[in-house]
C-alpha positions as CSV (number, residue, x, y, z in Angstrom):
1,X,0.0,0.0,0.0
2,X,1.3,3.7,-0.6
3,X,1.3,5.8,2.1
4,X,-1.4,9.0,1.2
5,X,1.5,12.1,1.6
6,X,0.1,15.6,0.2
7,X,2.1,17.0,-2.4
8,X,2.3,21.5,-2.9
9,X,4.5,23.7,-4.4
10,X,5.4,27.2,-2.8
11,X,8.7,29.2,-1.9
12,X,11.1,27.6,-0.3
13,X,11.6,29.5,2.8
14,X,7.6,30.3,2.8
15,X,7.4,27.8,6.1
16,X,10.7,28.6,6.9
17,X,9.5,31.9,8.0
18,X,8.5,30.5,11.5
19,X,10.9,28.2,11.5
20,X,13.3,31.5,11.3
21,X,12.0,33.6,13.9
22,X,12.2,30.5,16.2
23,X,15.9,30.1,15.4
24,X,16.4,33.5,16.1
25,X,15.4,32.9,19.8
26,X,14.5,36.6,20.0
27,X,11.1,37.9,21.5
28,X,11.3,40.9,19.1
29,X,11.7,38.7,15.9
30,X,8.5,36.4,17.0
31,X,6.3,38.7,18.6
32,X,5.0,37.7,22.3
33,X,1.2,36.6,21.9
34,X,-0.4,34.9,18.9
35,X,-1.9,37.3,16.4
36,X,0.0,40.7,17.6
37,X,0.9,43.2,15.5
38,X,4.1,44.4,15.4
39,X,3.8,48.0,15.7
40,X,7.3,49.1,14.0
41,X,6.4,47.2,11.0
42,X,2.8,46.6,10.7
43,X,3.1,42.8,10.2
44,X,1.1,40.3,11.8
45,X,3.6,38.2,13.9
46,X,2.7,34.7,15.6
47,X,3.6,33.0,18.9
48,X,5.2,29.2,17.8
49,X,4.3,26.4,20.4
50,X,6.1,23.5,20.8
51,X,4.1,21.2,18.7
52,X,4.8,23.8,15.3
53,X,7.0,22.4,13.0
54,X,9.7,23.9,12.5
55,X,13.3,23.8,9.9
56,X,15.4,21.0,12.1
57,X,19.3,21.5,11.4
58,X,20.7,19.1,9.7
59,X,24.1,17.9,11.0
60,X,25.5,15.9,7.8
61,X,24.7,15.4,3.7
62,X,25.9,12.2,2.6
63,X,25.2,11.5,-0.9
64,X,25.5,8.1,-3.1
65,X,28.2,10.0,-5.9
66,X,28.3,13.8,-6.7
67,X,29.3,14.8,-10.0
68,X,32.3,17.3,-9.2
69,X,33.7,18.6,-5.4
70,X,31.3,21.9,-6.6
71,X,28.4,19.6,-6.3
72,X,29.2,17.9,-3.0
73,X,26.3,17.1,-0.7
74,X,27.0,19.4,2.1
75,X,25.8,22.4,-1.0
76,X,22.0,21.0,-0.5
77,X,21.8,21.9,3.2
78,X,24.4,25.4,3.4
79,X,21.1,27.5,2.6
80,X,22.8,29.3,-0.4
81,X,20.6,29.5,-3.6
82,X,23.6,30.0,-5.6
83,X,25.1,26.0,-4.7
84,X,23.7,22.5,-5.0
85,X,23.9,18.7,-4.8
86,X,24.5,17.1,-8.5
87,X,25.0,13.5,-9.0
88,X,26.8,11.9,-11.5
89,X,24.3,9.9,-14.0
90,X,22.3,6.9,-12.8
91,X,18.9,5.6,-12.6
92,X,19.4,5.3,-8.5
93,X,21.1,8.3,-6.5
94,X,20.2,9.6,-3.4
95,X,21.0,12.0,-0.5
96,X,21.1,11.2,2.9
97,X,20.3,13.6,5.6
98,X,21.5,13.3,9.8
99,X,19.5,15.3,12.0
100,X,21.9,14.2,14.7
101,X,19.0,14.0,17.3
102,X,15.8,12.0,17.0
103,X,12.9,14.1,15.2
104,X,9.4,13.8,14.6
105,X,9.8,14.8,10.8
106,X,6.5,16.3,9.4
107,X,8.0,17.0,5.9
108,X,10.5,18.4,3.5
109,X,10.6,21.7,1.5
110,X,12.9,20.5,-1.7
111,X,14.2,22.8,-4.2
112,X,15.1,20.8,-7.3
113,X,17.2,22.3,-10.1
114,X,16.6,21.9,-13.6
115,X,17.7,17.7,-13.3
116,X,14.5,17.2,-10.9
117,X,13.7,13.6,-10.0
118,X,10.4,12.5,-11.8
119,X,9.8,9.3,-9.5
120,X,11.9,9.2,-6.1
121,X,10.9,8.2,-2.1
122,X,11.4,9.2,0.9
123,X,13.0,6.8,3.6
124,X,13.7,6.9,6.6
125,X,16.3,5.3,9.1
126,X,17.0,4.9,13.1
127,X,20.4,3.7,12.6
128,X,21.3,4.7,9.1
129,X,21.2,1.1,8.0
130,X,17.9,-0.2,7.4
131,X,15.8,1.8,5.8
132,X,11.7,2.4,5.6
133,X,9.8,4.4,2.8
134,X,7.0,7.2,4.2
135,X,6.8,9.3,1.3
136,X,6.0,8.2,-2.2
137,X,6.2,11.2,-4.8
138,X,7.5,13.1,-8.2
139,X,8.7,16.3,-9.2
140,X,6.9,17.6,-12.2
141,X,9.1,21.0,-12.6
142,X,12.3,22.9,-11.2
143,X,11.5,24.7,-8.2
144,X,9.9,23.8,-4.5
145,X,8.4,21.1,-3.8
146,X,7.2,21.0,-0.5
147,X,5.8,17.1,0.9
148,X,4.3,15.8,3.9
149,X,4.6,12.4,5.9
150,X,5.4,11.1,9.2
151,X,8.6,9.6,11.0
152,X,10.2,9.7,13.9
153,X,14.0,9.3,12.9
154,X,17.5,10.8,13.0
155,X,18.2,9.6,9.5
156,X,16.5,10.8,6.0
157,X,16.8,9.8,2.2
158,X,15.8,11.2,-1.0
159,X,15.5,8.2,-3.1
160,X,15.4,9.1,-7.0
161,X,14.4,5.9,-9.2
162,X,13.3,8.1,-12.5
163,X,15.7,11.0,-13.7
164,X,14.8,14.0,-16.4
165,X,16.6,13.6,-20.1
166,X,19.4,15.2,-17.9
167,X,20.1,11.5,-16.4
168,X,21.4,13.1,-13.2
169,X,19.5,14.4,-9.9
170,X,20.8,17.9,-8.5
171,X,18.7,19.8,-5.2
172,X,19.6,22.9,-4.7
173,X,18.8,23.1,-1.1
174,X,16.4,21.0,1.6
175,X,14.4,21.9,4.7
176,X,13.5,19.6,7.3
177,X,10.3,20.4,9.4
178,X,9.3,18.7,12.4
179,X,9.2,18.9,16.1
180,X,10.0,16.9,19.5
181,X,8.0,14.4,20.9
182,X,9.3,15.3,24.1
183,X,8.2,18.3,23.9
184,X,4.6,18.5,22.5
185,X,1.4,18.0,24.9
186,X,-0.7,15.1,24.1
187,X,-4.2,16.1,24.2
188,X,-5.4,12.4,24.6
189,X,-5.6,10.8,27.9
190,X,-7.7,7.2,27.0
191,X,-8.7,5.2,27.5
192,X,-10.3,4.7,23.8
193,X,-14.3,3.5,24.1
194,X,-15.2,0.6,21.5
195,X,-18.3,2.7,19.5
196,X,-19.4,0.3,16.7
197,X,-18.3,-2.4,14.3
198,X,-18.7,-2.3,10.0
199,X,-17.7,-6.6,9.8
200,X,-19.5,-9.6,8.2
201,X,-21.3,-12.1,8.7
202,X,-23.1,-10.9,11.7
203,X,-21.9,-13.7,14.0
204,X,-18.5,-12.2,13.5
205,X,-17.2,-11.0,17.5
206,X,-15.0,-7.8,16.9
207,X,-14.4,-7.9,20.6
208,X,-12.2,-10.6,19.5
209,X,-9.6,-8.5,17.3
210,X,-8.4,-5.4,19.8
211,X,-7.6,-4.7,23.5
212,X,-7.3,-1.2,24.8
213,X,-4.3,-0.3,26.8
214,X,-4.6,3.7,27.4
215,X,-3.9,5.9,24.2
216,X,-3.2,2.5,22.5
217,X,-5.1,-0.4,20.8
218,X,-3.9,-3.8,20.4
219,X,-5.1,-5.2,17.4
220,X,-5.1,-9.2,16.9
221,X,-6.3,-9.6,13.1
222,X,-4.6,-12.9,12.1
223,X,-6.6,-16.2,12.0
224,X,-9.7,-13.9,12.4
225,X,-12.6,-14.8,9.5
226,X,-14.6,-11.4,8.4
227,X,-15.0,-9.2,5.3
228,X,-14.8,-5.7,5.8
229,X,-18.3,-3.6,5.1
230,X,-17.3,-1.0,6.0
231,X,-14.5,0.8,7.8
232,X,-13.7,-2.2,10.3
233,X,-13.5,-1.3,13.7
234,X,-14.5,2.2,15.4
235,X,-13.2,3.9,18.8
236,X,-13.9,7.6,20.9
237,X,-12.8,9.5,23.5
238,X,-13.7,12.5,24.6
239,X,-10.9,15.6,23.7
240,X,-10.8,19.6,24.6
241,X,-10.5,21.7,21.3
242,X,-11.3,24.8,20.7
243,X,-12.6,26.3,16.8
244,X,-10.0,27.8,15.1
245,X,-7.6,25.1,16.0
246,X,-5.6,23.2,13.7
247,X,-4.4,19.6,15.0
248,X,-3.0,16.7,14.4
249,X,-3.5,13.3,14.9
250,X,-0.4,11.0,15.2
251,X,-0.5,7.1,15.0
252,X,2.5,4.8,15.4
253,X,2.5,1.5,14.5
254,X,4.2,-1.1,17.0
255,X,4.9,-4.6,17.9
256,X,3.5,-6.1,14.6
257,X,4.3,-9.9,13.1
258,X,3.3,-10.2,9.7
259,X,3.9,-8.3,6.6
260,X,0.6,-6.2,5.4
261,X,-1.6,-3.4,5.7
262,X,-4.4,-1.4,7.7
263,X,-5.9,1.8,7.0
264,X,-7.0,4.5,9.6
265,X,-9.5,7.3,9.7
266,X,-10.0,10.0,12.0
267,X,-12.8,12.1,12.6
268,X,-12.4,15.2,15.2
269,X,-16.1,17.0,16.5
270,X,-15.8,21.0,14.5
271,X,-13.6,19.7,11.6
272,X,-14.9,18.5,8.4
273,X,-14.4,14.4,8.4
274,X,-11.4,13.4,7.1
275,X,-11.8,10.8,3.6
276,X,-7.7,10.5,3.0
277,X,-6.7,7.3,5.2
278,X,-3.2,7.1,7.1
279,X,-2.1,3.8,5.3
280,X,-0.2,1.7,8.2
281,X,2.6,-0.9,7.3
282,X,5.0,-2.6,9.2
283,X,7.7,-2.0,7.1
284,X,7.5,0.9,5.5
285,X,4.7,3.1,7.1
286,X,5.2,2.3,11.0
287,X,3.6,5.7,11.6
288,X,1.2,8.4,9.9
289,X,-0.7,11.7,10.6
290,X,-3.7,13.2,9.8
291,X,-4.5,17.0,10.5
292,X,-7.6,18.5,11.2
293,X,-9.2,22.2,11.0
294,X,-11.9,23.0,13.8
295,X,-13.8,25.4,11.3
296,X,-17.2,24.8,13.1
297,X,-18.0,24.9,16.9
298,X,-17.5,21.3,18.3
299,X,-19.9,21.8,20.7
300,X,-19.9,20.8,24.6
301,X,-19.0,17.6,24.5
302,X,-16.3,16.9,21.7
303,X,-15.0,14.0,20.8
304,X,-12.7,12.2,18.6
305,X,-13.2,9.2,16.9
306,X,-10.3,6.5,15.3
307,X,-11.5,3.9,12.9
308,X,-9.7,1.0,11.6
309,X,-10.3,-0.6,8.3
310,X,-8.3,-4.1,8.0
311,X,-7.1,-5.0,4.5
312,X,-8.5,-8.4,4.5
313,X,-11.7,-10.8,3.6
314,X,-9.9,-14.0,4.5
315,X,-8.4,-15.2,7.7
316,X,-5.1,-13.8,8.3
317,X,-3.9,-12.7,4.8
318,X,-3.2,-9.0,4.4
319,X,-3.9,-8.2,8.0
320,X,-1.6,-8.4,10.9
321,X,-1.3,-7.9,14.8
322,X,0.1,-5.1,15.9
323,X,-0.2,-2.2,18.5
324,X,-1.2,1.9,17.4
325,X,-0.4,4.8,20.2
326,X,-2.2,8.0,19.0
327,X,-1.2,11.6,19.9
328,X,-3.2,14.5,19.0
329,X,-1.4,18.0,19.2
330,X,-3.1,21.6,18.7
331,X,-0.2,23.0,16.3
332,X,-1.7,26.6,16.4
């Protein structure tokens, strides 16, 4: 399955912009309350919390060739415009990225040259060794290409698998945005309440394929006989947020056996229902987010609800056991 990761173009620096005044650690650069005005300049200015992403510093480019010493790695993360990353010409080249620290990486800001990658991944590594895929995307143009998935990881890779007629692969700089875990409040505090069940045939038990421990949900899919109706299994628990908020809703995937796929929703009380699914492997997607507007007032009692759609209509093929942990963050 391909993880869903959302794909936009803008300037490269456009998110950077926070990420700037937080690295300038100066009250005067960020303002000192959301939505002031800065009166010596008349721009709008905004207070970051610790759950914004942010540009993390990256500690060391590593690349598999470069075509000259002009076009070392270290050129795609010195923030100049005016140097780059080339490599020499091959249908396989990549550039690998040490935070130096663990992150919670929400997505990169690329700035491809003319020889853009048409068909390239993103992976991502705890040791540097092996390697997991979390975003799945293409360049259409030169320019800044800004994508979004989840990991939590010290290392990064751009894979390219499909070059321009140039043959080569050359960025001209790269962002990292993310935050720490350690650092962000979690706004769930479980347990998760069992709600309501979309399995056939009717004698089917869903009692028998999770446990709740807290924030997390044990899943035990394997050997279990069902077809999927609907959208499998479906939890809530009660959550303060506010309209106006923006938030997002981490999962992390844990403690699976087998090799296959589920797919989560998430639906938050003032938001409009989200319809993209996080797509949840044990390999390659071990975590995933979904982020949700509070445009309407979620009333008294909010709640938010998880729902978990097995890949699977025969007993333990494409499903597996494993354990999600969910964190929801207000990031505004």
């Amino acid at each position: 399955m391909k993880k869903q990761s959302r794909v936009s173009s803008g300037s490269l620096f456009a998110p950077s912009v926070i990420a700037a005044c937080a690295l300038a650690l100066t009250t005067a650069a960020c303002g000192a309350e959301a939505g002031s005005v800065d009166s010596d300049v008349g721009t709008t200015t905004e207070q970051l919390t610790a759950c914004t992403p942010q540009v993390q510093p990256v500690t060391l480019a590593t690349a598999s060739s470069q075509q000259a010493a002009a076009f070392a790695p270290k050129f795609a993360i010195d923030g100049v415009s005016t140097s780059r990353w080339s490599s020499d010409k091959a249908t396989e080249q990549w550039l690998q990225l040490d935070l130096g620290k663990i992150v919670n990486v929400s997505g990169l800001n690329i700035n491809w040259q003319t020889a853009y990658s048409k068909n390239y991944v993103v992976q991502q590594s705890a040791d540097g060794v092996t390697w997991g895929t979390f975003i799945i995307a293409g360049a259409t143009k030169a320019g800044v290409q800004s994508v979004t998935g989840a990991a939590r990881t010290r290392y990064l890779r751009i894979l390219s698998r499909e070059a321009t007629s140039w043959g080569n692969v050359s960025i001209i700089d790269v962002q990292v945005l993310g935050t720490l875990d350690s650092t962000c409040a979690n706004l769930l505090h479980g347990p998760w309440q069992f709600s309501s069940e979309d399995f056939d045939p009717p004698t089917f038990d869903a009692s028998t394929t999770y446990s709740i421990q807290g924030n997390s949900i044990v899943f035990t899919y394997q050997g279990k006989q069902f077809i999927n109706t609907g959208r499998g299994n479906h939890f809530k628990q009660p959550v303060s947020v506010v309209q106006g908020g923006h938030y997002v809703l981490r999962l992390d995937d844990s403690n699976a056996s087998g090799a296959s796929a589920t797919i989560f929703y998430g639906v938050l009380s003032g938001a409009t229902p989200s319809d993209t699914p996080i797509d949840i492997d044990t390999f390659n997607n071990p975590s995933g987010t979904i982020e949700f507007d509070v445009t309407a007032n979620p009333g008294p009692n909010p709640t938010i609800e998880l729902i978990n759609s097995p890949i699977s209509v025969f007993p333990g093929v494409g499903v597996q056991n494993f354990t999600v942990t969910a964190t929801l963050t207000k990031t505004n």
